[in-house]
C-alpha positions as CSV (number, residue, x, y, z in Angstrom):
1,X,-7.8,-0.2,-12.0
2,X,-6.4,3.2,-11.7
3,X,-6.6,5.3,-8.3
4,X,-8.9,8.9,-8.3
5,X,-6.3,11.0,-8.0
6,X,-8.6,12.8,-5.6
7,X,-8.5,10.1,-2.9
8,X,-4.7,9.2,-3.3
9,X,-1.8,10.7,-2.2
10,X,1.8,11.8,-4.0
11,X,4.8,10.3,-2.9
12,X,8.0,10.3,-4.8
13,X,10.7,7.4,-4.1
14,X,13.6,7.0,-5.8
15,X,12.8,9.6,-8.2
16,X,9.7,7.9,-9.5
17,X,6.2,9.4,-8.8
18,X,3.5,7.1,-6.9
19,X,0.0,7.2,-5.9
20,X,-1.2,5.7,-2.6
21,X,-4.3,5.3,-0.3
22,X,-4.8,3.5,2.4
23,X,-7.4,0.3,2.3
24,X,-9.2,-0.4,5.8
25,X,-11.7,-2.8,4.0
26,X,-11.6,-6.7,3.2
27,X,-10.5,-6.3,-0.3
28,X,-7.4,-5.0,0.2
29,X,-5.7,-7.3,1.9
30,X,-6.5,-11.0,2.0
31,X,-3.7,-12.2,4.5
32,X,-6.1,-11.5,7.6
33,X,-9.2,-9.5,7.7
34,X,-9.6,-6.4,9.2
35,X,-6.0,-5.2,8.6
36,X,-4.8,-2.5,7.5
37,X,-3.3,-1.9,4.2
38,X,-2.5,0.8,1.4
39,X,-2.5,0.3,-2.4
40,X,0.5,2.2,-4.4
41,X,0.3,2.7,-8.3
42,X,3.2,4.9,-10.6
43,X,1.5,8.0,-11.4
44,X,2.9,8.4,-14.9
45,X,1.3,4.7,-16.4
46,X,-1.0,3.0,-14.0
47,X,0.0,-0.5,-14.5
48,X,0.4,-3.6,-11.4
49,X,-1.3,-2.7,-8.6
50,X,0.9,-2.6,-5.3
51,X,-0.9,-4.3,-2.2
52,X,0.1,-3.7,0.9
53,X,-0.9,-5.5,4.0
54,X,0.8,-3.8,7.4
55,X,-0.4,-6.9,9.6
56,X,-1.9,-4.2,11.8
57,X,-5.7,-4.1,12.8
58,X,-8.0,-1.7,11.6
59,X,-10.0,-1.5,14.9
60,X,-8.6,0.3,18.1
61,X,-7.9,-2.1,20.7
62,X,-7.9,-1.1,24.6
63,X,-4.9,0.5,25.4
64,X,-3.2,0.4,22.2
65,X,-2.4,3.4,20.0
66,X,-4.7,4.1,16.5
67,X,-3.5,1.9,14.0
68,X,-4.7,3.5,11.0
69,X,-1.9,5.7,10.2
70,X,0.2,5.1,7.6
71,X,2.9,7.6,6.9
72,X,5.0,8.4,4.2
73,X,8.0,6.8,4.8
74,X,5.9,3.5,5.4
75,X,4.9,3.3,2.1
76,X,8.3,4.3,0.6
77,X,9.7,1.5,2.1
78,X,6.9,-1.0,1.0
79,X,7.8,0.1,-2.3
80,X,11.4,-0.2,-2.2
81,X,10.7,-4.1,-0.8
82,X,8.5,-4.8,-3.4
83,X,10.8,-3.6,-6.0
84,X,13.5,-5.5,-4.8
85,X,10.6,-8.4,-4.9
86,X,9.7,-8.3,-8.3
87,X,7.2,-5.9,-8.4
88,X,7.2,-3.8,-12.1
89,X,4.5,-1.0,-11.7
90,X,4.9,0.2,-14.9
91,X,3.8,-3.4,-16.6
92,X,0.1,-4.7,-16.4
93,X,-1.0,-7.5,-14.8
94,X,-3.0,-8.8,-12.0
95,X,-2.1,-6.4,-8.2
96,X,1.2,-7.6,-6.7
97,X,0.7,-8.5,-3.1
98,X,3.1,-7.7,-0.1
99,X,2.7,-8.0,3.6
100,X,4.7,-6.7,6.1
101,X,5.2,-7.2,9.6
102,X,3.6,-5.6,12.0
103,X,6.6,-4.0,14.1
């Protein structure tokens, strides 16, 4: 399933194009609910699915910062990892899943 190009963001790494939102629901990441993760897809042929699961929560917890920000270089390096990982984006298949710690 492609991303709307309305609700995704551009991102360029390595001199490929990508698409990326963040997911704060369930679906996204199956690791542990309620955390939050993004989903990355090439923008020139939306093939595999990239999954991304940051191991942080969704909610705000007393005294902690907002944990749904995600930034740029974030995701760049999720997709760096999970090209070194296996992950083809241009080939189709079933989403490629990645977590990564919560630092």
């Amino acid at each position: 399933m492609a991303l709307a190009k309305k609700s995704s963001r551009r991102i360029v790494v390595d001199d490929v194009e990508y698409r990326w939102r963040v997911r704060r629901n369930d679906r996204c990441c199956e690791y542990h609910l309620g955390t939050l993760g993004y989903v990355v897809e090439e923008a020139a042929r939306p093939g595999t699915l990239l999954v991304v699961d940051t191991g942080r929560p969704t909610v705000m917890a007393p005294g902690r910062a907002r944990a749904e920000l995600v930034l740029p270089r974030e995701v760049a390096a999720g997709v760096r990892a999970a090209r070194s990982n296996g992950w083809t984006p241009d080939a189709d298949g079933s989403p490629f899943r990645l977590r990564v710690s919560a630092a």
